[in-house]
C-alpha positions as CSV (number, residue, x, y, z in Angstrom):
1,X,27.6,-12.6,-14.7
2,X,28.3,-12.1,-11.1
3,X,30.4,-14.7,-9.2
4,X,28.8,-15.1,-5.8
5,X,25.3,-14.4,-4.3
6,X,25.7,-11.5,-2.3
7,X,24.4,-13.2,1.3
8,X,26.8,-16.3,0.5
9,X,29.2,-14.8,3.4
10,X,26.8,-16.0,6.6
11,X,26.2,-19.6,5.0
12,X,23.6,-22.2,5.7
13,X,22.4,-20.8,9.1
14,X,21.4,-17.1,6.7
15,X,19.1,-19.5,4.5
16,X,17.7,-21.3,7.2
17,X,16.7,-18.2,8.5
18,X,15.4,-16.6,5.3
19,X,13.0,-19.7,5.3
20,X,11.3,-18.7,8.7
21,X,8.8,-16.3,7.6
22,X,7.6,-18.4,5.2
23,X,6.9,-21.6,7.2
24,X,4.7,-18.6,9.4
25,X,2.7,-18.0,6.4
26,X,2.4,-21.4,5.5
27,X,1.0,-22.5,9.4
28,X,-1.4,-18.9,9.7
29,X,-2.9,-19.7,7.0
30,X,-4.0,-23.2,7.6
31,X,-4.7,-22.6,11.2
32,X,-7.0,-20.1,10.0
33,X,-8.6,-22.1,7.6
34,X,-8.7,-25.0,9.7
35,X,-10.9,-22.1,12.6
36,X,-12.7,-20.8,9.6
37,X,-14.4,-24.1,8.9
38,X,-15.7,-23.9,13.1
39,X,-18.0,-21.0,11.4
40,X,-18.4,-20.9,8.1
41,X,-18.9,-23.0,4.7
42,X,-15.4,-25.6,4.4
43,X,-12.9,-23.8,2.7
44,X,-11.8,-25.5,-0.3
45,X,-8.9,-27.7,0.1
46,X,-7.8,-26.0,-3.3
47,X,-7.5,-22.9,-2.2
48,X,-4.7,-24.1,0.5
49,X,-2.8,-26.1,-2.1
50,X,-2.7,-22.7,-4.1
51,X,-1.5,-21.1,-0.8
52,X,1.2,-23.5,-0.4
53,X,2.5,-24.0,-4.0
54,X,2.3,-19.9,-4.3
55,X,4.5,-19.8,-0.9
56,X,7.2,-22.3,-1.8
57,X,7.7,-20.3,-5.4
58,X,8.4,-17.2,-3.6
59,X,10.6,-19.4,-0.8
60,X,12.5,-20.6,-4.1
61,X,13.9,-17.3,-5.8
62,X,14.8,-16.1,-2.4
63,X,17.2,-19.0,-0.6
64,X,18.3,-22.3,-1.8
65,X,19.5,-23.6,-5.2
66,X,17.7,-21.3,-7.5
67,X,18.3,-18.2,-5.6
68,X,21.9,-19.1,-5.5
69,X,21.9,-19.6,-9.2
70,X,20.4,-16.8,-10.5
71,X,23.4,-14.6,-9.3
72,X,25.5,-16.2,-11.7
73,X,23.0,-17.5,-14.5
74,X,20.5,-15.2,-16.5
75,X,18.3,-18.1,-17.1
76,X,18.0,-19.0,-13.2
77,X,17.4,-15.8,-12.3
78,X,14.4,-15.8,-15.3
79,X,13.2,-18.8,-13.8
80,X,13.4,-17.2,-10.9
81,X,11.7,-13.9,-12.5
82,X,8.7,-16.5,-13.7
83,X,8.0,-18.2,-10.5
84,X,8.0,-14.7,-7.9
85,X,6.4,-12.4,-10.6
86,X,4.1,-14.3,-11.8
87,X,3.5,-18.2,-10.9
88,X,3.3,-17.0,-7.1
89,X,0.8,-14.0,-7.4
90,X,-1.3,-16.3,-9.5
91,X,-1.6,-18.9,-7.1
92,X,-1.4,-16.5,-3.9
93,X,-4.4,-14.8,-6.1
94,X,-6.6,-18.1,-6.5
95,X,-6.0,-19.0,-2.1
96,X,-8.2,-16.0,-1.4
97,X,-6.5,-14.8,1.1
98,X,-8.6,-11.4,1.9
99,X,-11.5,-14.1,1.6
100,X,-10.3,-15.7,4.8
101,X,-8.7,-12.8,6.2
102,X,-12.2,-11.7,6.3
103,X,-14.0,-14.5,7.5
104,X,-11.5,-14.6,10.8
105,X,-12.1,-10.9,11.5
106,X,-14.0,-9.7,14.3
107,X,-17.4,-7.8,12.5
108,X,-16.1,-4.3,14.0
109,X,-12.6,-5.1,12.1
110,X,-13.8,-6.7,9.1
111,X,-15.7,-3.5,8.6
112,X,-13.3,-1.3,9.0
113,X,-11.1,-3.5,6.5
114,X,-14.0,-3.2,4.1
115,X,-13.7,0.7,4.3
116,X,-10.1,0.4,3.7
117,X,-10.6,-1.5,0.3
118,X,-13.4,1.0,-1.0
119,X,-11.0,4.2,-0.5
120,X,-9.9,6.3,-3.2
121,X,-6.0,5.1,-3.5
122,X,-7.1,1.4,-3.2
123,X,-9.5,2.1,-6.5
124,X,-6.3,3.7,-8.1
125,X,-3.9,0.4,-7.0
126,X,-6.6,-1.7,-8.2
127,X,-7.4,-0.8,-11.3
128,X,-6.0,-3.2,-14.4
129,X,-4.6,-0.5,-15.9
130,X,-2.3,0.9,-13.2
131,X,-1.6,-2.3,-11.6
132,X,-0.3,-3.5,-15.6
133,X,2.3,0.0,-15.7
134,X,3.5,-0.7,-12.4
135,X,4.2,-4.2,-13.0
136,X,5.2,-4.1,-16.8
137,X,6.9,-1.1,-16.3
138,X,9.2,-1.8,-13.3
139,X,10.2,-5.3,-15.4
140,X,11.3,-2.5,-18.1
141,X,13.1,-0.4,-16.0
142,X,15.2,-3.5,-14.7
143,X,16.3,-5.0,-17.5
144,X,16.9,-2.4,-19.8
145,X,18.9,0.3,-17.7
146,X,21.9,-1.0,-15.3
147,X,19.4,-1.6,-12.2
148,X,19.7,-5.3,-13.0
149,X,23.5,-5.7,-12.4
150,X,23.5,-3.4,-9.2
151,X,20.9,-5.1,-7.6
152,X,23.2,-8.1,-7.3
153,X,25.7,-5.6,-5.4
154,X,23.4,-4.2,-2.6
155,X,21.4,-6.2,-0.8
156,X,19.0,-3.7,0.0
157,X,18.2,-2.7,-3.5
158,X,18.0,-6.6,-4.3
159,X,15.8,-7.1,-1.5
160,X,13.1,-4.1,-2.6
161,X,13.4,-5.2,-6.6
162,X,12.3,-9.2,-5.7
163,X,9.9,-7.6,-3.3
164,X,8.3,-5.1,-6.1
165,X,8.6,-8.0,-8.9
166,X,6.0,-10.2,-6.3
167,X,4.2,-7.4,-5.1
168,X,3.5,-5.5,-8.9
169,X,2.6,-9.1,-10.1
170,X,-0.1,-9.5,-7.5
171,X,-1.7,-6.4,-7.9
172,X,-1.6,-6.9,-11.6
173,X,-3.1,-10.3,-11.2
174,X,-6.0,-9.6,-8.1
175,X,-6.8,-6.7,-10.5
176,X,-7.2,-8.8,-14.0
177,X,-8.7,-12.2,-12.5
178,X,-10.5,-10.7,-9.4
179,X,-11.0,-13.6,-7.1
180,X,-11.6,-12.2,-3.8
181,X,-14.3,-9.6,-3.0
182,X,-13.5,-6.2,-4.4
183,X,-15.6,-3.2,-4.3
184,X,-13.4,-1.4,-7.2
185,X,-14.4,-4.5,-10.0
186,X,-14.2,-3.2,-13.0
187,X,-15.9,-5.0,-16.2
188,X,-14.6,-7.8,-18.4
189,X,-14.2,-6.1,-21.6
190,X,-11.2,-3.6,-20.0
191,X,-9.8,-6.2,-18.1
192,X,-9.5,-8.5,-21.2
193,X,-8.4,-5.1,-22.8
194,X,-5.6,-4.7,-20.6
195,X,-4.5,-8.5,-20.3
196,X,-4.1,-8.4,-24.4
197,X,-1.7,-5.1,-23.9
198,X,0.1,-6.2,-21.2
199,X,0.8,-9.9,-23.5
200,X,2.1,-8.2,-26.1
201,X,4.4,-5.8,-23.5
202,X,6.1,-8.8,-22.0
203,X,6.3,-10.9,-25.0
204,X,8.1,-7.4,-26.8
205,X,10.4,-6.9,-23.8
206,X,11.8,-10.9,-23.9
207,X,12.6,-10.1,-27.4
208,X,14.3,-6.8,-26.4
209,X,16.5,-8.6,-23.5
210,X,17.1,-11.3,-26.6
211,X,18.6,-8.6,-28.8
212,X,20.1,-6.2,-25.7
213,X,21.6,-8.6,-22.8
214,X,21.5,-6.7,-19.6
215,X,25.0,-5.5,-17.9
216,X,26.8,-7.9,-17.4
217,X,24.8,-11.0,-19.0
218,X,26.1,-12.6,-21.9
219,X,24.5,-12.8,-25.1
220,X,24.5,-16.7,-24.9
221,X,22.9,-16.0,-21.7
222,X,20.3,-13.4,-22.6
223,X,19.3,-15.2,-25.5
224,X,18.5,-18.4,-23.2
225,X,16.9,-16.3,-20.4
226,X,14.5,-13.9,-22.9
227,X,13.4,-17.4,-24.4
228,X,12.5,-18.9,-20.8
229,X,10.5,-15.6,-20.0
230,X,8.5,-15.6,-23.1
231,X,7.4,-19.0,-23.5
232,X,7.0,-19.8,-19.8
233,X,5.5,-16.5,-19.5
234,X,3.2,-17.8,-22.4
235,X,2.2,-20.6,-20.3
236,X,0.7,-18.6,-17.5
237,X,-0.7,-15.6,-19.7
238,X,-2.9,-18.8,-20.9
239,X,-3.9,-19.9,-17.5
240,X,-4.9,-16.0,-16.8
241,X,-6.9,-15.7,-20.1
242,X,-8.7,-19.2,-19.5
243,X,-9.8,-17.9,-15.4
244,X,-10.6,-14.5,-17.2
245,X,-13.2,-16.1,-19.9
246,X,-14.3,-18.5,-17.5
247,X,-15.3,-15.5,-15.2
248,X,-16.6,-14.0,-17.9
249,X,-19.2,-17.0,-19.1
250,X,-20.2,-17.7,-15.7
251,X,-21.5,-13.6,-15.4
252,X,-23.1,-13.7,-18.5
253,X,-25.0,-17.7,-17.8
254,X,-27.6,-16.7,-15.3
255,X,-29.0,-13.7,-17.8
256,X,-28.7,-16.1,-20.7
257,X,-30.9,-18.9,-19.0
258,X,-33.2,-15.9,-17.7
259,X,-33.8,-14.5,-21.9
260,X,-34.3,-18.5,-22.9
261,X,-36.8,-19.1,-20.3
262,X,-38.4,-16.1,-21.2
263,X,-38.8,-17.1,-24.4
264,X,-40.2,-20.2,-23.2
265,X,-37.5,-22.3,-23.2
266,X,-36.1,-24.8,-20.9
């Protein structure tokens, strides 16, 4: 593995400063949930734990321990690989944050927002299907051609692979579980469809990274990394597939209780 993070040169002050944007995120959003609330229904204090714990995963794979750790570690960086690709979209997902982006908006610019989302390349980004190949298939392209050492040479190129890593795993996830308003929703049985295929992708390429280390990782190393990404990635699949059929019931109640009281029920 590689022997020193490739920002280590401008020490402390560099971290500090990576830190930055995300204290922003962290006070925008509250200070627009806190405005929200002036208007509109409470926002759930949920949602802005979700907000928080989603920012400080993303925080940790950039700067600090962790981040430091992975350029020299396989399973640090898969930890790393867990918490921005798929812990942080997840719970950046469940904060809503087009929700409340939405409810701060001026009518004028919330509309024109809303005409944004219904355009023809938002209905391609969003669907499950795409959102899974761009996701599943940039982890691919990583780990199984030599993208994964060089990113750890050029910071650019680490900088846009970390960014795509977040990025694919939030469109993936928005697209599956569907928890702010979309126009381009698509229905249950293709999203569960998709979330099954995607499993089995993920769970297929920690077994490949088992048996075919990356460049430069160690077989020790691979074998300890592929088995963090496919149980801990196990561990969130199951959150996804609970929020999905939880979805799912609740869409399917109200015409349930409509046939039994039809019937004559209760």
């Amino acid at each position: 593995m590689h022997n020193e993070p490739i920002y280590h040169g401008n020490g402390n002050a560099y971290e500090l400063n990576l830190f930055i944007p995300f204290v922003l995120l962290l006070i925008v959003y509250m200070f627009a949930s806190f405005r929200s609330n002036r208007h509109y229904k409470r926002w759930p204090l949920y949602r802005t734990i979700c907000w928080v714990l989603g920012i400080l995963c993303i925080a940790a794979t950039v700067a600090g321990p962790l981040a430091n750790r992975a350029h020299m570690d396989f399973t640090a960086h898969m930890l790393g690989h867990l918490l921005l690709g798929m812990a942080a979209p997840l719970l950046i997902v469940l904060s809503a944050p087009m929700t409340l982006v939405m409810r701060k908006l001026h009518v004028k610019r919330a509309r024109q927002l809303s005409k944004i989302l219904k355009s023809y390349p938002i209905r391609i980004l969003s669907d499950p299907m795409f959102a899974s190949l761009f996701n599943l298939g940039g982890l691919w392209i990583l780990y199984t051609t030599d993208l994964y050492s060089a990113m750890h040479h050029n910071i650019v190129l680490y900088f846009f692979i970390h960014l795509h890593v977040f990025l694919a795993g939030y469109m993936y996830t928005a697209a599956v579980i569907s928890i702010d308003p979309t126009p381009h929703r698509t229905n249950f049985i293709y999203r569960a469809i998709v979330l099954f295929l995607s499993f089995a992708s993920h769970g297929i390429l920690s077994k490949y990274i088992y048996a075919h280390p990356p460049l430069g990782v160690t077989k020790t190393q691979a074998e300890m990394g592929s088995t963090l990404m496919y149980y801990g990635g196990d561990v969130i699949d199951i959150v996804l597939i609970y929020i999905l059929c939880w979805q799912w019931y609740k869409s399917k109640k109200p015409m349930a209780w409509g046939r039994l009281s039809c019937r004559g029920g209760l």
